[in-house]
N, C-alpha and C positions, 0 to 999 in steps of 0.2 A: 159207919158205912155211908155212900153215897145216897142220895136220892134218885129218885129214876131221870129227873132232870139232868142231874148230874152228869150219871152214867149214859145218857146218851149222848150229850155231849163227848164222852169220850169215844163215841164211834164212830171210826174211820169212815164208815160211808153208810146209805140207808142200808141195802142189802146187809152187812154182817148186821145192823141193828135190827131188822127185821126177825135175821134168824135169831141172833141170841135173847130177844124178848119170847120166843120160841122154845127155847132151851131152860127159861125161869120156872121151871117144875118139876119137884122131889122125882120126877116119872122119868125124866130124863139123867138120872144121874145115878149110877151103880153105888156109888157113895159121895159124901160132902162131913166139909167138916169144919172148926175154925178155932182162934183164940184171937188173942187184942194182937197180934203180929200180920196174921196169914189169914189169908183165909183158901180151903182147897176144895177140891175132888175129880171124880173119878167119871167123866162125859162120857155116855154110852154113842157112840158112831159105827159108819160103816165098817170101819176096823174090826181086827180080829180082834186087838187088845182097847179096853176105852181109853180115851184119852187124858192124860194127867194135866191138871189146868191146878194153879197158883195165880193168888195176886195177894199184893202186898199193900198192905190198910196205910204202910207210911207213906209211900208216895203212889201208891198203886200202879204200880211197877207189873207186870203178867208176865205169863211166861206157860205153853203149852207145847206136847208133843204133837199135836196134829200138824197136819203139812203147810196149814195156811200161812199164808207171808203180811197176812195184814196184823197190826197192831193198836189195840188188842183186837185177840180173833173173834169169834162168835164165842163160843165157848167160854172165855172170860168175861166176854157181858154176859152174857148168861147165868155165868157165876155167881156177877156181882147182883142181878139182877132178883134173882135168889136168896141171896143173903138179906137183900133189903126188903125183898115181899115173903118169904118164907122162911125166918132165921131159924124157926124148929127143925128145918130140913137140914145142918148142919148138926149134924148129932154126935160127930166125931172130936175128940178133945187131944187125945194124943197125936201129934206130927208125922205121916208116915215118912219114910229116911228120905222121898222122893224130894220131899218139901223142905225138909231140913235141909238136905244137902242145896237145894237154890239157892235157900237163903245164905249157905254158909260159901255158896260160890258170891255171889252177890255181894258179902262184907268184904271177902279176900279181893273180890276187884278195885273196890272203892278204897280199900285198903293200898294196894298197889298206886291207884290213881293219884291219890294223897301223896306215897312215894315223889312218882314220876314228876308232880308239882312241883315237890319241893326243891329234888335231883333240878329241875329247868330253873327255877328260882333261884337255887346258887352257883348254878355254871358258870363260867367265867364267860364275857361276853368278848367276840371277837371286836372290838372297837372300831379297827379297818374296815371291816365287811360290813358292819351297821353302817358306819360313814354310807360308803357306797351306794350300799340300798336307801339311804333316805335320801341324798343325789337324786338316784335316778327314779325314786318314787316323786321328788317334788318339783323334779323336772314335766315327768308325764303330769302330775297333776297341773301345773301350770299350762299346757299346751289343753290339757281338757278346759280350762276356763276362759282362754284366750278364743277356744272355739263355738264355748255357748255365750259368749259377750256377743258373737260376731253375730250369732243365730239370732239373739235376741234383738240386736238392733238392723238387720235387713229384714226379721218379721215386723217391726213395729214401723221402719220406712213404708214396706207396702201398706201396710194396716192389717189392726187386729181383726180385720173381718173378712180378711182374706183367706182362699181357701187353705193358702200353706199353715197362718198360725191357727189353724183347727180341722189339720190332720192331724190325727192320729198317731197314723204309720210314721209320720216326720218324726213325732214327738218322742217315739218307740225309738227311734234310728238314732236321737240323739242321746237318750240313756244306754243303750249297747255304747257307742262312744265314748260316754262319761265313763263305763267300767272298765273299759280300755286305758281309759287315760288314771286309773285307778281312785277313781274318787267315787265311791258306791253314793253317796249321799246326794251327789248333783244328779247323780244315774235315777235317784229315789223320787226328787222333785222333778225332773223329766215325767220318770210315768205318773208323777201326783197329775197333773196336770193333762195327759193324755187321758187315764183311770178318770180322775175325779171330776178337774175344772171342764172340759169342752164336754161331760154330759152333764153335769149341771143347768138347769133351767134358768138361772142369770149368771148365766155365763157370759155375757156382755160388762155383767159388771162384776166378777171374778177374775176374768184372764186377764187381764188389767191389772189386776190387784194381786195375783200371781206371780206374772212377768214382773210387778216392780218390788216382790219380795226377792226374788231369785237374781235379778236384777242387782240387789243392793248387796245381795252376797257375794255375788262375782264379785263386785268393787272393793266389797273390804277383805277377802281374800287378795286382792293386786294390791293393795297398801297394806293388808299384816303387821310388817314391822313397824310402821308406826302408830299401832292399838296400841292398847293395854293390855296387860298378860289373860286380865279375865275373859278380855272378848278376843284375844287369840287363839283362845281354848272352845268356845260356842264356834269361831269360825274352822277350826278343825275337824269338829264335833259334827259341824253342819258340813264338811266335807265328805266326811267318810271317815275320820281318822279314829280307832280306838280308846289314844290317850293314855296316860300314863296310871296302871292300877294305884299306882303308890298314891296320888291324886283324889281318890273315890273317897266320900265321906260315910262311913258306917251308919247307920242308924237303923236302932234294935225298937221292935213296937209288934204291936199286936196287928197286925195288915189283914183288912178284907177284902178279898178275891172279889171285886165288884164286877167286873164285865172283861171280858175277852172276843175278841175277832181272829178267826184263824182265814189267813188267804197263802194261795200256791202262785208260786211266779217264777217259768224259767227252771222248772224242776226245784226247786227249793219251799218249802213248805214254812212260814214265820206265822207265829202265833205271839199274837198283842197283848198284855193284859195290862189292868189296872187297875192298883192297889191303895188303899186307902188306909192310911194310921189312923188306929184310933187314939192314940193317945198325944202324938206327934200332929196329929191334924193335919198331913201332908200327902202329896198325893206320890205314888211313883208307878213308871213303864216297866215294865218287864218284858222282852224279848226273848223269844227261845225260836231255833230251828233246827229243821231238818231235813233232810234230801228226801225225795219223793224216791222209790216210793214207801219209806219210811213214813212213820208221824210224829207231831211233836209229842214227847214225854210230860205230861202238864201232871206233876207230883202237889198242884193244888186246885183245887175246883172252884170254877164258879161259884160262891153262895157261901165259901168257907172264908173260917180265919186261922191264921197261922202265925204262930210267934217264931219271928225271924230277923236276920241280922241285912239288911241291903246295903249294896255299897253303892253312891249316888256318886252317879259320872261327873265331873265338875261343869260350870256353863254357867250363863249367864243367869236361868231359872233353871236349877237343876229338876229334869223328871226322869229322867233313864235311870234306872238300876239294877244293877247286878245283886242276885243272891248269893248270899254267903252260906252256900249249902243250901239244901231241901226245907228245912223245918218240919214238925208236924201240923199238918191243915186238921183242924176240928170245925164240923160243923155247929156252929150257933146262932140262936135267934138274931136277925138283922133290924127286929124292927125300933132299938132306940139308935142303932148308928145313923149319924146323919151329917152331910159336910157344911152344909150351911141354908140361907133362903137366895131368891135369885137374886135380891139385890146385892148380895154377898158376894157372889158368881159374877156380877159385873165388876164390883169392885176389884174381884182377882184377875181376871183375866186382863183388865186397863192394866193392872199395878204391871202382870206378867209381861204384856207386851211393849211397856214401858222398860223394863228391862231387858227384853230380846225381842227385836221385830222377825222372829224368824219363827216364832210358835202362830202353830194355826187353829190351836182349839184347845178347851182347858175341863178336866172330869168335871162330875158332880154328882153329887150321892145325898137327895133328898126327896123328899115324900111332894109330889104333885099331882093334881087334876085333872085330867083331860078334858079341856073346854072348847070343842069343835077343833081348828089349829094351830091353836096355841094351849101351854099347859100354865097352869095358875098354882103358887106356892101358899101355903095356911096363911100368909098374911096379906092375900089377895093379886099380887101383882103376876103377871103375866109376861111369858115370849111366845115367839113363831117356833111351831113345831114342824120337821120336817118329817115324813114318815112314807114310805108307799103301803095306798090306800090298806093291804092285807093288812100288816102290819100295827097301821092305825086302830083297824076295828077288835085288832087283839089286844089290844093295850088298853083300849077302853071296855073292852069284854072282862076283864080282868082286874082292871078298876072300880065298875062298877058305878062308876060317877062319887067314888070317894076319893082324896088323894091319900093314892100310897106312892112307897119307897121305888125309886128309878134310880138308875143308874147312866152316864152316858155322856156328851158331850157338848158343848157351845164352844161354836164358831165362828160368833162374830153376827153371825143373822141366823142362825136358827138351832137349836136344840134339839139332838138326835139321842133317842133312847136304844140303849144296848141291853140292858134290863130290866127287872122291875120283881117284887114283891107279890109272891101269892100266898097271902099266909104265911104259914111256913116254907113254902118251898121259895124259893131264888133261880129264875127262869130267865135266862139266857137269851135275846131276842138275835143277836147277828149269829152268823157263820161260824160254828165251833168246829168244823171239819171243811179242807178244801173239797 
C-alpha cells in the first residue's frame, strides 16, 4: 500500500484530498475489506445505498459508484487512506461479486486492447495514403519552420531586449502556430521559453541561450538530408515526430519512481516522470496524458520501484521511454540507491550535450546538504541551488543540516530539487496534480 505521501499525490485536487483524509476511519465505512489484488468497501454517503469503492494495489486503478467525475474520487482516497492508517479496518477476506466482477471487467478490456493492438499491428498498410499524409505532414512542417526562422531572426534584428522577444503572448501565438503547422515539439520550445526562460531571473543570459538552441534546430531540420541517420532521428524527435516503435530499444531493470511533475496546458493534462535503473544505472522520461477533465493514470508512485520493461525512443542521448505495460511498483527503502557525486553529474551532462546540444537539464539521484544556496555532495563539492524561498526552508526542515537522498535536476547553472528523502517516506516536492 501507498504511503500517505503517496496517496496525496494521487489527488486530483486539494478539496477531494481534504475530504477523503476525512473518510480514513473504520466510522465512516459500513464495511472494508482486502487481499494482495483489491482492496474494497462499502462508503456510507448521502445515498440511500453506500457506496461501492475498489482500487487496485497493481496499478491502483479505482473505480466507484458515487456520482463524482473526479479520479480518484474522495472515497478512494479515503480508502486507500485507510488501509495505510487503519489496515485492522479491513476485516473482509472474501471478494464481494461487486469487486470481482471489476476486476474481471478490467482483464476482459486489457484483454481486448492487446487484441485491437495486435489486429493494427498486422493490418495491411495502405502505402498510397501513408505516401500522402507524410507529403502533406512535411510539407506543413516545413512552412512551420521557415516561420520560426523568420521570428527568430526579426526578434534578434531589433534585439533581445526588446519588448516583442519577451512577450509572452507573442511567444504563445507562435506555439498555436507551430501545432498547426504540425510540429508539437517547436510548439513545446515556444512555450519553454514563454513558461520558463522570460520568468527567469537571468534571463538576459538565457533567452540568448535559448534562441540559439532553437535556433540550431531550425537549421538542421532545413539541411536533414544531409545528417546522419542518428541525428535525423533527435531532429524528428526534437520536432514532434513519434518515430518508428520498431526503433525503441527495450531495457528491462528495477527503475525507481524518483520525481514527477504534473502540469495542464490547453486542456490536456502531461505528467513527467523520472526513472532511474538501478542496475542499468541509466536514467529514463516517462510521459503519460490526459484530457482535462480526466487525470493521469500513474500505476507507479513517486517513492516506488517497479521491475519493468522500457522501450527507449532512439536519439542522440536517449531519455524518453515508453513502458512496456504497467509492471508491479513495490515500495522499498531508497536509502542505498544513489546515481552518482556532483562531479559525476558534470561529467554527464558535458559528455550528454556533447552529443545532443538540444537537452536542457540532466536527473540526479544523490544524498546532499543544504548549505545556504548551494547544496554540497559527501565529498564536499558544491553547486547553486535554485528553490523559491517556501520551498527552501522545507528541504532544509527535512534535512536537518544532514545530507540526504534528493532527487531533481541540473541545468547548466543551478540545481532544482523535485524530491527528497524523509526517512522512510519519499516526499514529492513539485506539482503532482494540475
Amino acid at each position: 500500500m501507498l504511503t500517505p505521501d503517496q496517496i496525496t499525490a494521487l489527488a486530483p485536487d486539494a478539496a477531494s484530498l481534504k475530504a477523503g483524509r476525512g473518510l480514513a476511519t473504520g466510522r465512516k465505512w459500513e464495511s472494508a475489506g482486502g487481499d494482495d489484488e483489491v482492496v474494497w468497501g462499502l462508503a456510507m454517503g448521502s445515498g440511500k445505498e453506500p457506496y461501492q469503492t475498489r482500487v487496485s494495489l497493481a496499478d491502483f486503478a479505482t473505480k466507484c459508484s458515487c456520482p463524482s467525475r473526479k479520479f480518484p474520487c474522495k472515497h478512494a482516497l479515503g480508502l486507500m487512506f485507510l488501509a495505510t492508517g487503519e489496515p485492522s479496518s479491513l476485516v473482509q477476506k472474501e471478494r464481494p461479486p461487486w469487486v470481482a466482477e471489476w476486476l474481471d471487467s478490467r482483464t476482459t478490456r486489457q484483454e481486448k486492447a492487446a487484441v485491437r493492438a495486435e489486429e493494427k499491428a498486422t493490418k495491411p498498410v495502405d502505402e498510397k495514403a501513408a505516401e500522402k499524409r507524410r507529403v502533406q505532414r512535411e510539407g506543413r512542417v516545413g512552412d512551420g519552420i521557415a516561420l520560426l526562422q523568420q521570428a527568430i531572426l526579426d526578434l534578434t534584428r531589433e534585439g533581445l531586449a526588446s519588448g516583442a522577444a519577451r512577450d509572452a503572448a507573442a511567444w504563445e501565438n507562435l506555439a498555436r502556430r507551430m501545432i498547426d503547422a504540425q510540429a508539437p515539439g517547436l510548439a513545446g520550445a515556444a512555450r519553454h521559453v514563454a513558461d520558463t526562460v522570460l520568468r527567469d531571473a537571468e534571463v538576459d543570459e538565457e533567452l540568448p541561450l535559448e534562441l540559439g538552441r532553437l535556433y540550431l534546430l531550425l537549421h538542421a531540420a532545413g539541411n536533414r538530408e544531409s545528417l546522419d541517420e542518428a541525428t535525423r532521428v533527435e531532429i524528428d524527435a526534437q520536432l514532434g515526430s513519434r518515430g518508428d516503435e520498431a526503433t525503441r530499444l527495450p531495457v528491462e531493470d528495477e527503475w525507481f519512481v524518483a520525481a514527477r511533475r504534473v502540469e495542464e496546458r490547453d486542456r490536456l493534462i502531461t505528467s513527467a516522470s523520472w526513472l532511474f535503473g538501478k542496475k542499468s544505472r541509466r536514467w529514463a522520461r516517462v510521459l503519460r496524458f490526459a484530457p482535462v477533465p480526466q487525470t493521469v493514470s500513474e500505476p507507479w508512485p513517486v517513492g516506488s520501484t517497479v521491475k519493468a520493461v522500457l522501450q527507449f525512443h532512439p536519439g542522440l542521448f536517449p531519455l524518453r521511454a515508453t513502458p512496456d505495460g504497467d509492471g508491479f511498483a513495490a515500495l522499498e527503502p531508497v536509502a542505498d540507491t544513489s546515481d552518482a557525486e556532483l562531479e559525476e553529474l558534470l561529467d554527464r551532462f558535458a559528455a550528454a550535450l556533447a552529443a545532443s546540444p538540444f537537452i536542457r537539464a540532466m536527473p540526479f539521484l544523490m544524498k546532499l546538504r543544504p548549505q545556504g544556496r548551494v547544496l554540497a555532495d559527501e565529498a564536499g563539492r558544491a553547486l547553486p541551488w535554485q528553490a523559491a524561498d517556501d520551498l527552501a526552508l522545507r528541504v532544509e526542515c527535512i534535512a536537518g543540516g544532514r545530507a540526504v537522498l534528493m532527487a531533481g535536476e541540473w541545468d547548466g547553472r543551478h540545481l532544482r530539487v523535485s524530491s527528497i528523502s524523509d526517512g522512510a517516506a519519499w516526499i514529492p516536492l513539485t506539482p503532482q496534480q494540475p
